[in-house]
N, CA and C atoms of all chains as a GROMACS GRO file, in nm:
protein
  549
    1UNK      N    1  -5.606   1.507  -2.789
    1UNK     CA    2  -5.516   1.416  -2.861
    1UNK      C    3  -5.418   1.503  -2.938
    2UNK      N    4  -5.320   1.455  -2.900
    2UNK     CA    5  -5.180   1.575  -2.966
    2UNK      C    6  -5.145   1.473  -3.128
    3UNK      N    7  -5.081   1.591  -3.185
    3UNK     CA    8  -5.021   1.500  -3.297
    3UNK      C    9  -4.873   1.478  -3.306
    4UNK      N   10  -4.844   1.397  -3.420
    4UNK     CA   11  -4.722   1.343  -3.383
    4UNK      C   12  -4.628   1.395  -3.484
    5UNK      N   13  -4.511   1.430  -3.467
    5UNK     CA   14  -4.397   1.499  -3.593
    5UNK      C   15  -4.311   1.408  -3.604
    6UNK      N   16  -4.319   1.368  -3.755
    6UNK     CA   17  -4.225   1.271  -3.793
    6UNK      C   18  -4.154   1.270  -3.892
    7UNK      N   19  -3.988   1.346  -3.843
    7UNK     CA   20  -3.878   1.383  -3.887
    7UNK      C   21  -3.817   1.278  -4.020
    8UNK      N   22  -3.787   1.227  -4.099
    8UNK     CA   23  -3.705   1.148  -4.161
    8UNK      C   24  -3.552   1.170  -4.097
    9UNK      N   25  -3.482   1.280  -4.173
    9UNK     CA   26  -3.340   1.334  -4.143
    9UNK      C   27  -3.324   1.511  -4.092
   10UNK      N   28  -3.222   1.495  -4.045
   10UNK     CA   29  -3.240   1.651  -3.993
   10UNK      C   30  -3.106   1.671  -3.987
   11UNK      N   31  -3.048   1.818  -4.094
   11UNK     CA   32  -2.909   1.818  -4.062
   11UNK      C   33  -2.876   1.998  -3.996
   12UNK      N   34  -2.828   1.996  -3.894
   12UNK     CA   35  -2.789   2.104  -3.875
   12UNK      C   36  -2.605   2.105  -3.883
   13UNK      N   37  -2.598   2.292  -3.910
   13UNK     CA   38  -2.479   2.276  -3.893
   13UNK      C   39  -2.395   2.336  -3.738
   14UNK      N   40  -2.455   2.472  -3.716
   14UNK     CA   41  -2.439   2.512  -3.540
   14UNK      C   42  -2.560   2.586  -3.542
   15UNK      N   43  -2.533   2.521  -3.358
   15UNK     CA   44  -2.628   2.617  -3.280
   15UNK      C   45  -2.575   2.696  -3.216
   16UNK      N   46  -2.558   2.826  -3.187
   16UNK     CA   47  -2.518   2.917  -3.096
   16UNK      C   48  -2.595   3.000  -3.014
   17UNK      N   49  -2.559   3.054  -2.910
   17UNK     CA   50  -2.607   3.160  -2.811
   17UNK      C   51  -2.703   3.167  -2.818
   18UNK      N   52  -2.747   3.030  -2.682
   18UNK     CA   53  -2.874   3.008  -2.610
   18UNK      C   54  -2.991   2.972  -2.719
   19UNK      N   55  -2.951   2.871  -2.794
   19UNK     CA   56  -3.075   2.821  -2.870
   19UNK      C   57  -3.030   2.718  -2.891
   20UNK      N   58  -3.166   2.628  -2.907
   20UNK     CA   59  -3.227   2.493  -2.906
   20UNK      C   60  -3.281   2.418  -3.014
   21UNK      N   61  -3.244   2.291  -2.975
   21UNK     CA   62  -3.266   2.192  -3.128
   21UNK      C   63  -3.346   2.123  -3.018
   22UNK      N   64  -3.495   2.075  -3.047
   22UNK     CA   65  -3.497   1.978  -2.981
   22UNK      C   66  -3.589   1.833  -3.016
   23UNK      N   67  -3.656   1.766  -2.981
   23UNK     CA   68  -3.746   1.670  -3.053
   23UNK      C   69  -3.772   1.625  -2.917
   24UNK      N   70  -3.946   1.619  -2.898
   24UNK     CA   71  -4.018   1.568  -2.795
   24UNK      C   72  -4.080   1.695  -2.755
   25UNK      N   73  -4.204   1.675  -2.637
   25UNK     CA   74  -4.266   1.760  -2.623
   25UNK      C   75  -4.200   1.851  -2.515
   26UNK      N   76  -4.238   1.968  -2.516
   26UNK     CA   77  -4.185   2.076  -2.420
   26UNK      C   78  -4.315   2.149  -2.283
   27UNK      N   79  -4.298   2.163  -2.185
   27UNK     CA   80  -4.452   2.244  -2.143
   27UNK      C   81  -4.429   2.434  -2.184
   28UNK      N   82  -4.295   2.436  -2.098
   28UNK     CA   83  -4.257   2.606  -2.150
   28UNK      C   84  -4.144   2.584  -2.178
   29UNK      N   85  -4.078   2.695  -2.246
   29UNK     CA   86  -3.960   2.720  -2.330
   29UNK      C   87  -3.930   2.906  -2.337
   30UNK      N   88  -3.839   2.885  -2.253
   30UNK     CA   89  -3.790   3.088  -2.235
   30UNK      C   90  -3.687   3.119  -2.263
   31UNK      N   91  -3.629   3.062  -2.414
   31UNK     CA   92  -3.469   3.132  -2.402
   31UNK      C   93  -3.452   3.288  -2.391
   32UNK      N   94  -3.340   3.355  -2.330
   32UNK     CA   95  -3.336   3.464  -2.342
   32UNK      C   96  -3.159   3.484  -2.406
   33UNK      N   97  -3.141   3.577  -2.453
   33UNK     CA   98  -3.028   3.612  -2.526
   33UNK      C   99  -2.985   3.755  -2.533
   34UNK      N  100  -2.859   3.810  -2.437
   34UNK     CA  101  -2.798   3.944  -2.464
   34UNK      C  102  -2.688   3.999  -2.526
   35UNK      N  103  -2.682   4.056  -2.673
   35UNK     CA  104  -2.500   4.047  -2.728
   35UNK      C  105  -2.498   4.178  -2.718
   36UNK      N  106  -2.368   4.231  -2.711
   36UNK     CA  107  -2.355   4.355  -2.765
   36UNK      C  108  -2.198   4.284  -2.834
   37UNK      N  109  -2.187   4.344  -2.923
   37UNK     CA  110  -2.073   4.290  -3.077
   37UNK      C  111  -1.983   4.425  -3.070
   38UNK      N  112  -1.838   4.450  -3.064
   38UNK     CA  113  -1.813   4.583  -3.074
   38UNK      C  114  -1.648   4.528  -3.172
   39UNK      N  115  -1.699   4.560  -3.312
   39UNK     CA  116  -1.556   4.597  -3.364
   39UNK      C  117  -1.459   4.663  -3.417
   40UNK      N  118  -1.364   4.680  -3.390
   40UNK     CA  119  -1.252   4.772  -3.365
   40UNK      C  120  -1.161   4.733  -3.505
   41UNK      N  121  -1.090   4.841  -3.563
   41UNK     CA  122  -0.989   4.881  -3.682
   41UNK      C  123  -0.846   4.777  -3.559
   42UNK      N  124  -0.861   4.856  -3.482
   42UNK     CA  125  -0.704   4.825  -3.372
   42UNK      C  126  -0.765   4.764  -3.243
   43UNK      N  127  -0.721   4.657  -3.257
   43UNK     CA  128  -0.827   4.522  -3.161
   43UNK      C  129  -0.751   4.574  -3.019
   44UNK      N  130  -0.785   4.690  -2.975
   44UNK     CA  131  -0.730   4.754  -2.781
   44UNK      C  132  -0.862   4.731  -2.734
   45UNK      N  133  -0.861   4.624  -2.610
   45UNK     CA  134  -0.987   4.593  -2.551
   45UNK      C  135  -0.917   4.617  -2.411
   46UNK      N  136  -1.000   4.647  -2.352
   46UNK     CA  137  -1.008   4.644  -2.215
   46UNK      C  138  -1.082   4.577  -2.133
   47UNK      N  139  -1.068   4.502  -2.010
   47UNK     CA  140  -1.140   4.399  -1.970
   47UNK      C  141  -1.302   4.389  -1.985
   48UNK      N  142  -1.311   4.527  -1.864
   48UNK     CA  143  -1.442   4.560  -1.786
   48UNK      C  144  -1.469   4.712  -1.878
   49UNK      N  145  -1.427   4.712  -2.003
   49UNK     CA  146  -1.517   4.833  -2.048
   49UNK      C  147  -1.657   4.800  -2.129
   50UNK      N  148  -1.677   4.695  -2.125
   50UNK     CA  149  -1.840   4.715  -2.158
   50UNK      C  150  -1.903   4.614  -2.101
   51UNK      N  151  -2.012   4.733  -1.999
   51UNK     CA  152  -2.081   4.597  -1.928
   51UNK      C  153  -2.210   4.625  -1.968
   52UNK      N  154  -2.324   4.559  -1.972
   52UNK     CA  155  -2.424   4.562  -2.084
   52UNK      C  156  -2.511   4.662  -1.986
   53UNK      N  157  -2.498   4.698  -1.851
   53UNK     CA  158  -2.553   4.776  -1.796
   53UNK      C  159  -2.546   4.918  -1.852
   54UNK      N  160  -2.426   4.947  -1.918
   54UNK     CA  161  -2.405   5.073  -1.930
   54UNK      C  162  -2.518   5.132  -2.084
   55UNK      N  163  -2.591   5.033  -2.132
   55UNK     CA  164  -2.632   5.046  -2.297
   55UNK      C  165  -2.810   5.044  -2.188
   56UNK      N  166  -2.852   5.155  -2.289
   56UNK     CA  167  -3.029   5.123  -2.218
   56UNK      C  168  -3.129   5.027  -2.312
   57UNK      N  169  -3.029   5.006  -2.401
   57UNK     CA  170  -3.125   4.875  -2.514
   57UNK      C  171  -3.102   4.774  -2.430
   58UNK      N  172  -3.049   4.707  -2.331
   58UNK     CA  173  -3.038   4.583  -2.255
   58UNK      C  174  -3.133   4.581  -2.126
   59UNK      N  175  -3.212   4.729  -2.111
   59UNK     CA  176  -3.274   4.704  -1.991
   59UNK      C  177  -3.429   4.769  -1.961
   60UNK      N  178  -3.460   4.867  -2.153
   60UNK     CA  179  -3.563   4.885  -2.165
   60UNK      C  180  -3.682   4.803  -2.102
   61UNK      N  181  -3.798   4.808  -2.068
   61UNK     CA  182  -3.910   4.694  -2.104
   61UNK      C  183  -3.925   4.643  -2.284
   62UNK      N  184  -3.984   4.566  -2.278
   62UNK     CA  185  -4.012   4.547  -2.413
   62UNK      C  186  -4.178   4.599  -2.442
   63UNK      N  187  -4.189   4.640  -2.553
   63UNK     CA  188  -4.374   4.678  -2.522
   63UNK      C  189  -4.452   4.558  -2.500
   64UNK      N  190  -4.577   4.610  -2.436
   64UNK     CA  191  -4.611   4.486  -2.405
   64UNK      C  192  -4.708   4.430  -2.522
   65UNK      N  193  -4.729   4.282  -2.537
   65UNK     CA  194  -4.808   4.224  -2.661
   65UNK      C  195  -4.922   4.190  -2.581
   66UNK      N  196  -5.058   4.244  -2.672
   66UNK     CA  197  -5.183   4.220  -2.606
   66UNK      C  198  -5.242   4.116  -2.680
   67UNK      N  199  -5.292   4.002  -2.608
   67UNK     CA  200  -5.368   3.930  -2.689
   67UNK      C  201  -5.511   3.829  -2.639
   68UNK      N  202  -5.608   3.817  -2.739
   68UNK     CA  203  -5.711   3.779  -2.690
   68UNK      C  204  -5.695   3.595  -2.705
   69UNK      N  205  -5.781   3.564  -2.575
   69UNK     CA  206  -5.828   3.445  -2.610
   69UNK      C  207  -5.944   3.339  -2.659
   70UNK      N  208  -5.944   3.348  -2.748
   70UNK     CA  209  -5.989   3.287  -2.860
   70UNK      C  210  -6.073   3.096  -2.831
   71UNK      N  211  -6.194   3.074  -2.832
   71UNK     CA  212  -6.162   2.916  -2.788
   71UNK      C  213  -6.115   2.838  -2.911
   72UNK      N  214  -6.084   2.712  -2.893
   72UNK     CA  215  -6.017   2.652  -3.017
   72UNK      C  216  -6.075   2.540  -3.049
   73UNK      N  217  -6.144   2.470  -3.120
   73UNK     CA  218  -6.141   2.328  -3.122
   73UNK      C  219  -6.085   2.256  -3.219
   74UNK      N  220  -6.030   2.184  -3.178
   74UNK     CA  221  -5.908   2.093  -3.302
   74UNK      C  222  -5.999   1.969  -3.329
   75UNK      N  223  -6.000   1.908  -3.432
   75UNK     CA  224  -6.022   1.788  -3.480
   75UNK      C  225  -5.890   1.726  -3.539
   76UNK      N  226  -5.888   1.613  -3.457
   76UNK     CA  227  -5.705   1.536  -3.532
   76UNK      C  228  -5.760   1.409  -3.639
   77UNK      N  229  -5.784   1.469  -3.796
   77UNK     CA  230  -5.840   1.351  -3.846
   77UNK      C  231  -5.711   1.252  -3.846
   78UNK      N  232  -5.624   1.320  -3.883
   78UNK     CA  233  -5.461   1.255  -3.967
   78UNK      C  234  -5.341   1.338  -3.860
   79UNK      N  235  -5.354   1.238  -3.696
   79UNK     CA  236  -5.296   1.280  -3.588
   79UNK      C  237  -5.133   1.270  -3.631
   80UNK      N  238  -5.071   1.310  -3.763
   80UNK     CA  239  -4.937   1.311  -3.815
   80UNK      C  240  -4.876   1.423  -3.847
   81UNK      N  241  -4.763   1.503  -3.842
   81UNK     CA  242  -4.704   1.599  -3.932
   81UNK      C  243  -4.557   1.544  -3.957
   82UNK      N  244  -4.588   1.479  -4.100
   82UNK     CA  245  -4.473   1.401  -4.147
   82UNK      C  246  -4.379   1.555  -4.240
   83UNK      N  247  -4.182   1.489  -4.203
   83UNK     CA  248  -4.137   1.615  -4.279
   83UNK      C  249  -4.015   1.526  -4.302
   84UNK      N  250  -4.024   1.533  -4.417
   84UNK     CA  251  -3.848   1.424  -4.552
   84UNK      C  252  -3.766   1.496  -4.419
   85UNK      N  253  -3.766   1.609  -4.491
   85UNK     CA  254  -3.595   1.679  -4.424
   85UNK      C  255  -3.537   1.780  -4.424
   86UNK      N  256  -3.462   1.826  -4.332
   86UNK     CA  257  -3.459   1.978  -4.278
   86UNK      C  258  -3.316   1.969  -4.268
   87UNK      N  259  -3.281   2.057  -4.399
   87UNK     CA  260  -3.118   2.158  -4.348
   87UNK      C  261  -3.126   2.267  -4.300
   88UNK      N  262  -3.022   2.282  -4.261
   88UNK     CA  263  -3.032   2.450  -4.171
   88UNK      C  264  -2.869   2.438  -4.120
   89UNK      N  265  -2.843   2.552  -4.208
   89UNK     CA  266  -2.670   2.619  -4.132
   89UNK      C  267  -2.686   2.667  -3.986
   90UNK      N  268  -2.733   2.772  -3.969
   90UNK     CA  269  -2.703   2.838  -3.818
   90UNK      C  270  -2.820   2.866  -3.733
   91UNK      N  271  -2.818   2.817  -3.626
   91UNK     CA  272  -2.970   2.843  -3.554
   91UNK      C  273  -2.876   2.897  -3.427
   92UNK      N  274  -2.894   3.063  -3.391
   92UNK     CA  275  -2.839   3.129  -3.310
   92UNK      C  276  -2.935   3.246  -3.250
   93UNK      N  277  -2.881   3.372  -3.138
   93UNK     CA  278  -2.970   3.387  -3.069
   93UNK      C  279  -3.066   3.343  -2.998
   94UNK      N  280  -3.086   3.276  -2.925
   94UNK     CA  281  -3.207   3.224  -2.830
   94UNK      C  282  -3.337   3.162  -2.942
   95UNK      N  283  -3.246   3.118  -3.029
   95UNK     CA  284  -3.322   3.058  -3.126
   95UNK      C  285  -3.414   2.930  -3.105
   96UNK      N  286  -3.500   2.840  -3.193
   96UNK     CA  287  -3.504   2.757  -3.154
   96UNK      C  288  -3.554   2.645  -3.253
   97UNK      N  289  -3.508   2.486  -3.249
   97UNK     CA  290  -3.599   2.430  -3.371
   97UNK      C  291  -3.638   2.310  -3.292
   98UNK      N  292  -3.814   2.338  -3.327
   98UNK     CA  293  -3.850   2.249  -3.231
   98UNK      C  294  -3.962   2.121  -3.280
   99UNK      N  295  -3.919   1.983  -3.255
   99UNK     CA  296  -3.992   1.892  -3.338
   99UNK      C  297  -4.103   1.845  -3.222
  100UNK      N  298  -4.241   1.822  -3.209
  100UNK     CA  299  -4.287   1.802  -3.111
  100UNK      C  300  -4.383   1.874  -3.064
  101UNK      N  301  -4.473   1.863  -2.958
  101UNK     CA  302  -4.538   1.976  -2.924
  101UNK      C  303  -4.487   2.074  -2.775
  102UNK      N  304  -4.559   2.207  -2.804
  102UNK     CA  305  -4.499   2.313  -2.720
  102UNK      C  306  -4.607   2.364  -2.644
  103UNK      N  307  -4.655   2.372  -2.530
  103UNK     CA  308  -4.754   2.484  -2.480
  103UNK      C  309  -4.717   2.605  -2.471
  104UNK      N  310  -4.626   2.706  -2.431
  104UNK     CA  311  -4.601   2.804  -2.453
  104UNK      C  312  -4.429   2.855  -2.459
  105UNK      N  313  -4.429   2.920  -2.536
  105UNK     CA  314  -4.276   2.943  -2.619
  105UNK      C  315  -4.313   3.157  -2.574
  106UNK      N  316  -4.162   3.162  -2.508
  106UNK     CA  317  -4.149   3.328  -2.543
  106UNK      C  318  -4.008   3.341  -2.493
  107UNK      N  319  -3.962   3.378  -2.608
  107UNK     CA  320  -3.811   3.401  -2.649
  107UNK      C  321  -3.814   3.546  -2.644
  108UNK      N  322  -3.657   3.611  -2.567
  108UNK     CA  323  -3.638   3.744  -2.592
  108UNK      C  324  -3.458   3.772  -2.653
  109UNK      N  325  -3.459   3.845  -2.735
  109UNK     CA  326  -3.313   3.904  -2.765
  109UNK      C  327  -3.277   4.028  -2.798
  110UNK      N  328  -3.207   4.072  -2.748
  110UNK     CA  329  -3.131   4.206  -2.764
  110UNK      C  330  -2.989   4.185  -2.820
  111UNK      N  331  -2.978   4.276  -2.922
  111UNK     CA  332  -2.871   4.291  -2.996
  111UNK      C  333  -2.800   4.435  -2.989
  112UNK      N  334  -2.658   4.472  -2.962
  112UNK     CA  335  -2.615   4.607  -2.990
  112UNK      C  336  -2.502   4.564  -3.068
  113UNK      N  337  -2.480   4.660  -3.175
  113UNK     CA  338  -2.321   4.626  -3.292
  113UNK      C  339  -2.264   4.771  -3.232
  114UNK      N  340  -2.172   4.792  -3.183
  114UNK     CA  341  -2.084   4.908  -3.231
  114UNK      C  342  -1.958   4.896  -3.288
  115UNK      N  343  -1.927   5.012  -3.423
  115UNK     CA  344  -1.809   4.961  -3.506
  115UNK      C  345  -1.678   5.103  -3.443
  116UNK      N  346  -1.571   5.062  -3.455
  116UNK     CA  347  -1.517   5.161  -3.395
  116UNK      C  348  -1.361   5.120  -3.476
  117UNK      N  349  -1.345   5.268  -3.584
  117UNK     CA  350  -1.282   5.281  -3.697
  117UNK      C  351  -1.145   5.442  -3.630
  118UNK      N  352  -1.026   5.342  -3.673
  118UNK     CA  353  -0.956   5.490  -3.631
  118UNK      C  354  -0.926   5.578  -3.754
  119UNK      N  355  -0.925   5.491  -3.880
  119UNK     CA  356  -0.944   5.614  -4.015
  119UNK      C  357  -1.092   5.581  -4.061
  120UNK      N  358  -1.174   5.755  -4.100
  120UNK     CA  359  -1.315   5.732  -4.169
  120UNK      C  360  -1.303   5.624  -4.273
  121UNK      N  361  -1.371   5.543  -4.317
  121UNK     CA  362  -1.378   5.428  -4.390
  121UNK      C  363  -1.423   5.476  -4.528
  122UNK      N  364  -1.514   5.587  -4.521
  122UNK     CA  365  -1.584   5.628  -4.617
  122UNK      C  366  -1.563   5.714  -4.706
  123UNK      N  367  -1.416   5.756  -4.671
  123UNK     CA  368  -1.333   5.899  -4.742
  123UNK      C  369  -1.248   5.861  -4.809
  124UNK      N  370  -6.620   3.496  -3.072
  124UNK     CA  371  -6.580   3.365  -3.184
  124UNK      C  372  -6.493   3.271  -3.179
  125UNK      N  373  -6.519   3.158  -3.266
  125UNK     CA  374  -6.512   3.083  -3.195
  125UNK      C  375  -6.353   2.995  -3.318
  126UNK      N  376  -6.275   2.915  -3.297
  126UNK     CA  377  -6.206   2.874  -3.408
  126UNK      C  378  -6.210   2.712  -3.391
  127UNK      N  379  -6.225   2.664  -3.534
  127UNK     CA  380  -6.221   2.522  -3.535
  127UNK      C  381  -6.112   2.459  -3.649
  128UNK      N  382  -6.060   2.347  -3.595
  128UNK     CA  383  -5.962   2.324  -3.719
  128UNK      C  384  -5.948   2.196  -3.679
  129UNK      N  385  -5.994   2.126  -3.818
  129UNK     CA  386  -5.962   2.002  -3.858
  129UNK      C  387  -5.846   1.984  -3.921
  130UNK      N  388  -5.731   1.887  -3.888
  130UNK     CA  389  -5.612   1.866  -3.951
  130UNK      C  390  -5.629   1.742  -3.992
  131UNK      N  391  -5.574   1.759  -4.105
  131UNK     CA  392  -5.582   1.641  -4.214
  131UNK      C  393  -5.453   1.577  -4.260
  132UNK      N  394  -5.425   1.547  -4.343
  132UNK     CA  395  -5.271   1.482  -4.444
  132UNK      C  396  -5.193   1.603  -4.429
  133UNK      N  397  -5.088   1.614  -4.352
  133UNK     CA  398  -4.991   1.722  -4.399
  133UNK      C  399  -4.845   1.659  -4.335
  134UNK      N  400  -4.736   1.704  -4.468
  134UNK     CA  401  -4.620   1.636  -4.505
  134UNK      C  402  -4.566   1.727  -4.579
  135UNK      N  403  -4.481   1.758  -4.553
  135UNK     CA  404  -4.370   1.806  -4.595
  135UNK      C  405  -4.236   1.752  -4.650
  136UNK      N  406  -4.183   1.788  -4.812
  136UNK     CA  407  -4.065   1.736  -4.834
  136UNK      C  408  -3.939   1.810  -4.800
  137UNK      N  409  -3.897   1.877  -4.852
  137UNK     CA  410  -3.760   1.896  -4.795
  137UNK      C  411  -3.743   2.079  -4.743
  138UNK      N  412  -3.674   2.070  -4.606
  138UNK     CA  413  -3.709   2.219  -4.552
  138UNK      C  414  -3.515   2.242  -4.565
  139UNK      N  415  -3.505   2.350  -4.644
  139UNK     CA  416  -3.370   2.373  -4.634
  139UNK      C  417  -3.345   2.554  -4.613
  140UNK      N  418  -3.269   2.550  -4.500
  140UNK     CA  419  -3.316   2.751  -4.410
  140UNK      C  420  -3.166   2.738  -4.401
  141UNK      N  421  -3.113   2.890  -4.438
  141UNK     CA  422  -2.984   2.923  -4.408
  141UNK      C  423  -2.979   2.950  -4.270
  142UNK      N  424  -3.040   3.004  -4.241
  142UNK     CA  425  -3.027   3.104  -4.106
  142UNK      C  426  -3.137   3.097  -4.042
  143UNK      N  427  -3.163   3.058  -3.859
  143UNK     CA  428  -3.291   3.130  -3.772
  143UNK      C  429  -3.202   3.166  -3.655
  144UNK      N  430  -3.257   3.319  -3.621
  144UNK     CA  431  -3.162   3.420  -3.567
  144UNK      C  432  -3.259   3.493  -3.499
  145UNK      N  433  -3.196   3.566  -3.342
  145UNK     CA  434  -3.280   3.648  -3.237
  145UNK      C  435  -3.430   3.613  -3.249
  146UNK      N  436  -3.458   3.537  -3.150
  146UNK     CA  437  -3.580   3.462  -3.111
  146UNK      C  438  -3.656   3.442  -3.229
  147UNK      N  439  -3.620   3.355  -3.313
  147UNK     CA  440  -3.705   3.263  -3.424
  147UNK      C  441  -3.715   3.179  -3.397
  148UNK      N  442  -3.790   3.102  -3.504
  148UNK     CA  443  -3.827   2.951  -3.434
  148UNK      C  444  -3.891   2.857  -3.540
  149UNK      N  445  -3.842   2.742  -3.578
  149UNK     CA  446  -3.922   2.643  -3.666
  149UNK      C  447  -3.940   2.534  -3.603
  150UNK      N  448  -4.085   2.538  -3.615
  150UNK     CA  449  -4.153   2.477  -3.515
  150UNK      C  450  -4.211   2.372  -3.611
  151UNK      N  451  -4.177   2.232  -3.599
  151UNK     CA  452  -4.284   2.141  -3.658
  151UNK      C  453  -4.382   2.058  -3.550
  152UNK      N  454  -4.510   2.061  -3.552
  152UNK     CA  455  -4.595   2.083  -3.438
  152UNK      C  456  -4.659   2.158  -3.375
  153UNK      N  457  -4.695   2.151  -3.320
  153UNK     CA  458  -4.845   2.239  -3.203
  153UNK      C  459  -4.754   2.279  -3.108
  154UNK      N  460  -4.857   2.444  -3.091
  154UNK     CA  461  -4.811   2.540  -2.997
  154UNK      C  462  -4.960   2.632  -2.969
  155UNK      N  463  -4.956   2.647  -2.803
  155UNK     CA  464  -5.068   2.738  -2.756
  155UNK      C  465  -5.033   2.857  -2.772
  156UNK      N  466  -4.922   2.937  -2.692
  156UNK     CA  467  -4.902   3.040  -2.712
  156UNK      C  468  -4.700   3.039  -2.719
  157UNK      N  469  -4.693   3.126  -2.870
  157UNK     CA  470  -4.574   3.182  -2.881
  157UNK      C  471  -4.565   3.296  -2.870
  158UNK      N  472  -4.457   3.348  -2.864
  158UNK     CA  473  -4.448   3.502  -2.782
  158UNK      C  474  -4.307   3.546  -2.798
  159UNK      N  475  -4.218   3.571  -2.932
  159UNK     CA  476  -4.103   3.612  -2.962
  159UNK      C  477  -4.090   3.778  -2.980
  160UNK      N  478  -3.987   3.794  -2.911
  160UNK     CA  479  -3.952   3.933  -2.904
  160UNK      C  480  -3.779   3.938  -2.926
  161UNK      N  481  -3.777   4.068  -2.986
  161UNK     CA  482  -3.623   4.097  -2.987
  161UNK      C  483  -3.607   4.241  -3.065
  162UNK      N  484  -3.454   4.270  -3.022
  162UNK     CA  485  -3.448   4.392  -3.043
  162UNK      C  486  -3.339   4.439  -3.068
  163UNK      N  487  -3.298   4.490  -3.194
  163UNK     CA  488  -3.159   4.510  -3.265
  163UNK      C  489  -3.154   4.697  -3.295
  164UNK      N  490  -3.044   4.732  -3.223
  164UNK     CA  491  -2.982   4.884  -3.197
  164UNK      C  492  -2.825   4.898  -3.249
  165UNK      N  493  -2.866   4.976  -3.357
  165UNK     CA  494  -2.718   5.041  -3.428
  165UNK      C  495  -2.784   5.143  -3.428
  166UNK      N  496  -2.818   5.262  -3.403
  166UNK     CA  497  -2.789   5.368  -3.408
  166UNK      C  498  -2.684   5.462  -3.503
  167UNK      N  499  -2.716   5.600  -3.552
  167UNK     CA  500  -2.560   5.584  -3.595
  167UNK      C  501  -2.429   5.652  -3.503
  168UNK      N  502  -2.439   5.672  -3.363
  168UNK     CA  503  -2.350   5.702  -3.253
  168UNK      C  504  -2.303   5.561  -3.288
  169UNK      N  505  -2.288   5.481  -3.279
  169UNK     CA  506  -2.285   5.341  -3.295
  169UNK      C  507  -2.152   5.316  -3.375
  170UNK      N  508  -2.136   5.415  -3.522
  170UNK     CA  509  -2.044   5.387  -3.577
  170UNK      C  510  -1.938   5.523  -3.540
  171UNK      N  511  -1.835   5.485  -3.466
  171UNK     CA  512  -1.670   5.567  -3.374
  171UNK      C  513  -1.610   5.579  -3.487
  172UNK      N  514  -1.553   5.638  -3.525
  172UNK     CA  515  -1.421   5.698  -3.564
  172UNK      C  516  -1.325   5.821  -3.472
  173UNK      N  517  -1.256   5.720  -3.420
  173UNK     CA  518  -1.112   5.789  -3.378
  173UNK      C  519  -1.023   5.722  -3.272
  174UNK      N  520  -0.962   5.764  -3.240
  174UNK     CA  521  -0.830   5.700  -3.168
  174UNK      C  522  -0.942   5.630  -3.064
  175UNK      N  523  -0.868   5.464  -3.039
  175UNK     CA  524  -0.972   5.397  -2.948
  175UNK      C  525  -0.911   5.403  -2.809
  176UNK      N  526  -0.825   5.492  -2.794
  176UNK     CA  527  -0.709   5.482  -2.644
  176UNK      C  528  -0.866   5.555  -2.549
  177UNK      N  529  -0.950   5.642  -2.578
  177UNK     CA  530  -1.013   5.652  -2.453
  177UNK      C  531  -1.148   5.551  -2.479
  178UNK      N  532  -1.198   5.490  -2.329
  178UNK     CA  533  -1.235   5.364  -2.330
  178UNK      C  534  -1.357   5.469  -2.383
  179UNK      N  535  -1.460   5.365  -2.402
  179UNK     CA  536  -1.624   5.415  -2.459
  179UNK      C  537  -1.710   5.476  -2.366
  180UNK      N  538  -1.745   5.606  -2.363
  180UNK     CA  539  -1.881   5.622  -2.261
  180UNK      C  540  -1.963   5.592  -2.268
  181UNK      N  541  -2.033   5.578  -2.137
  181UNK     CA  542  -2.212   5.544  -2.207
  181UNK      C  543  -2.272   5.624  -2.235
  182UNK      N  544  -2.383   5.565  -2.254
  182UNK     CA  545  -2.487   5.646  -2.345
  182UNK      C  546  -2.595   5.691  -2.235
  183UNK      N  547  -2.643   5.841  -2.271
  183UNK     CA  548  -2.732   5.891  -2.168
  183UNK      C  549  -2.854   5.806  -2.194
   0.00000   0.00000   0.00000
């Protein structure tokens, strides 16, 4: 017997890059998410100069997570999870907000910033 | 071993979050298995200084 989530109001303001608002149940859920961010003093871009192949943070493995299984037994005295109300400005990256139940959730993201200054900033 | 859990009265009043960012997650409800990963690289090669006319190399 699953329980039940019961939202009053819910205000978001954005969602961005590959993430999810959702309400109701899910079985799996895999967002994945790749940025690389690159900013420049003198905005000269070139089309095809960065392709995420060229960075080895986009294609590492990730380590792997070991985990045991455990048995569980739930008792649903009070089959409810009541909630007034949820603000939230930005839900981004392969993010996710989820009202409902989930069987398995595995989200991945990679992030690269490079800043690229034509006078030292720091002198 | 073994885990048991009785759920009872639970309610929540008001959830107010600036920010959920690179695989987070607010979850109201049941979940078997979560499994978030992510991975943020600045380095400090990362931060260039100088003329941006030659395009970027990669990185070994």
């Amino acid at each position: 017997m699953d329980r039940i989530s019961v939202v009053q109001s819910i205000d978001i303001v954005s969602v961005t890059s590959s993430s999810i608002v959702q309400a109701g149940d899910t079985n799996i859920l895999t967002p994945v998410s790749k940025a690389l961010a690159v900013q420049r003093q003198e905005s000269t871009y070139d089309i095809n100069e960065h392709r995420l192949d060229m960075y080895p943070i986009f294609s590492i493995p990730f380590p792997p997570l070991s985990y045991e299984c455990i048995p569980v037994k739930t008792v649903q005295e009070v089959p409810a999870i009541q909630v007034n109300s949820i603000n939230i400005i930005g839900v981004a990256a392969s993010s996710a907000v989820r009202i409902g139940k989930t069987d398995f959730i595995s989200s991945e993201t990679r992030v690269k910033h490079i800043r690229h200054f034509t006078v030292n900033p720091y002198e | 071993m073994e885990l048991n859990v009785i759920n009872r009265e639970l309610s929540v009043g008001d959830i107010r979050i600036m920010g959920i960012s690179t695989s987070s997650l607010l979850l109201v409800g049941d979940s078997d298995v979560i499994n978030c990963q992510s991975m943020f690289d600045t380095p400090p090669e990362s931060l260039i200084i100088g003329t941006p006319l030659v395009p970027l190399g990669t990185e070994s």
